[in-house]
N, C-alpha and C positions, 0 to 999 in steps of 0.2 A: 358867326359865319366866317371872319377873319382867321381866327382860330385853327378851324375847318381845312380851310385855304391855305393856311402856314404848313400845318398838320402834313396836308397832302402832299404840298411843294419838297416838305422832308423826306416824306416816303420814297416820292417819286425821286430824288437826288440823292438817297440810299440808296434804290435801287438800281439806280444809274451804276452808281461806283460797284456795284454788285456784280454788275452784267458782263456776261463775256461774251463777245463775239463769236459768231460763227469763227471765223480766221484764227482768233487766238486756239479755240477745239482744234481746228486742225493742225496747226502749230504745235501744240502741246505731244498729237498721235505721232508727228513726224518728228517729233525730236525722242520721243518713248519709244516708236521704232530704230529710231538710229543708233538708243543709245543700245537696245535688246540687240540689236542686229553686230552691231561694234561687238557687241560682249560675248557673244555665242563664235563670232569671228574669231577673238584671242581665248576664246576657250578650246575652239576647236586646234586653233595653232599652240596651246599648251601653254600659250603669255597669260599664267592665269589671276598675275598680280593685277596685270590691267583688264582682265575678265571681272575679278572683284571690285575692285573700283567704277566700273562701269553696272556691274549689276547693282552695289549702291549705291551707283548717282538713280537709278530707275524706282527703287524701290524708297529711295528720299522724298521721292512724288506721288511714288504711285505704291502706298504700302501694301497693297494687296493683291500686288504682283506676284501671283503664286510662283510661276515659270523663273522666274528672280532668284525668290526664295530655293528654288531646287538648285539651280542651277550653285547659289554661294554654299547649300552645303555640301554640293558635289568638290566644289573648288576646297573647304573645310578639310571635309574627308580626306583627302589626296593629299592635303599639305600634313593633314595628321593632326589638328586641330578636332579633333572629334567632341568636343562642348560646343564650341560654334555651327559643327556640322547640326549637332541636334538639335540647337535651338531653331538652327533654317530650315531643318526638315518640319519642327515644331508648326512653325512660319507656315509651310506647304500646307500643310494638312487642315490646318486655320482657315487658310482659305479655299483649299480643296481636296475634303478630306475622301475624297475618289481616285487620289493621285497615288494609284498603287506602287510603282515606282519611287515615291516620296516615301509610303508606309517599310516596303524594300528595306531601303538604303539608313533610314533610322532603325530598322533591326539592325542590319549590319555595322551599323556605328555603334549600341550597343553592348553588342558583343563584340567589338574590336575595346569598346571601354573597359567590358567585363575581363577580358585576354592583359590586358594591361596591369588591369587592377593583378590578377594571379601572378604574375611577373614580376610585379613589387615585390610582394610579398613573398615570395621566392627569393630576391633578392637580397631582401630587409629581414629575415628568418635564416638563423643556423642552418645546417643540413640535417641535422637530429632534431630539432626543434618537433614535437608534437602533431602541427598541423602543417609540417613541410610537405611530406608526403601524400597530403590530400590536397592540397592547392597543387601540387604535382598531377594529381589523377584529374581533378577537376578539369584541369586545363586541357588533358588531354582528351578528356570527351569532349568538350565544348569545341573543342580545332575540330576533332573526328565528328561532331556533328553538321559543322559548318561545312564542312569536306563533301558529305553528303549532303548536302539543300536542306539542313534542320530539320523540322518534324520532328 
């Protein structure tokens, strides 16, 4: 019966230290909104160094912060970081893979990858070189597709 009684008193003082408050919940919503709210603020105003820093202080708490996730690979994309972008698109689509806008902007990053890549190699290739002139044509159906909305 002591045993019992020990037993429980542990449980019960685990799940003490366990418990969060009503207050702390809301605490936690009101600092997740301040920081979403601060960070869509200096995105909108184009300070997008402190737009990322803020969307990773939100998504250091809250990893499943799709809206987070969009927004750092939006911030990615723009600064030209297009590996970053996709792994936050990746991010988006993880956690809400309905976020057409998300599916978007990971094509378009992409093919801004794949524009890249023809461009090296364009650069890094003679002008005689064999397959100059098809990373040349490539490239330029890939723009002229993107020109027109793909498909």
């Amino acid at each position: 019966m002591k045993i019992l009684l020990v037993s429980l008193m542990a449980i019960c003082a685990l799940m003490g230290c366990a418990t969060v408050t009503p207050g702390q919940v809301s605490s936690d919503n009101n600092n997740l909104d301040m920081t979403m709210h601060s960070g869509m603020t200096a995105y909108r105003d184009g300070r997008l160094g402190d737009a990322e820093t803020l969307f990773l202080k939100a998504i250091e708490t809250h990893p499943s912060l799709s809206e987070a996730w969009f927004r750092l690979g939006n911030i990615y994309y723009r600064t030209g970081r297009y590996d970053a972008a996709v792994r936050s698109y990746e991010h988006t689509l993880r956690y809400d893979n309905q976020n057409g806008r998300a599916w978007f902007n990971l094509s378009l990053t992409r093919l801004k990858q794949a524009d890249t890549v023809l461009q090296v190699g364009q650069r890094t290739l003679k002008a005689d070189a064999e397959f100059y002139d098809k990373l040349d044509s490539l490239r330029i159906k890939l723009n002229a597709r993107v020109d027109q909305g793909g498909g």
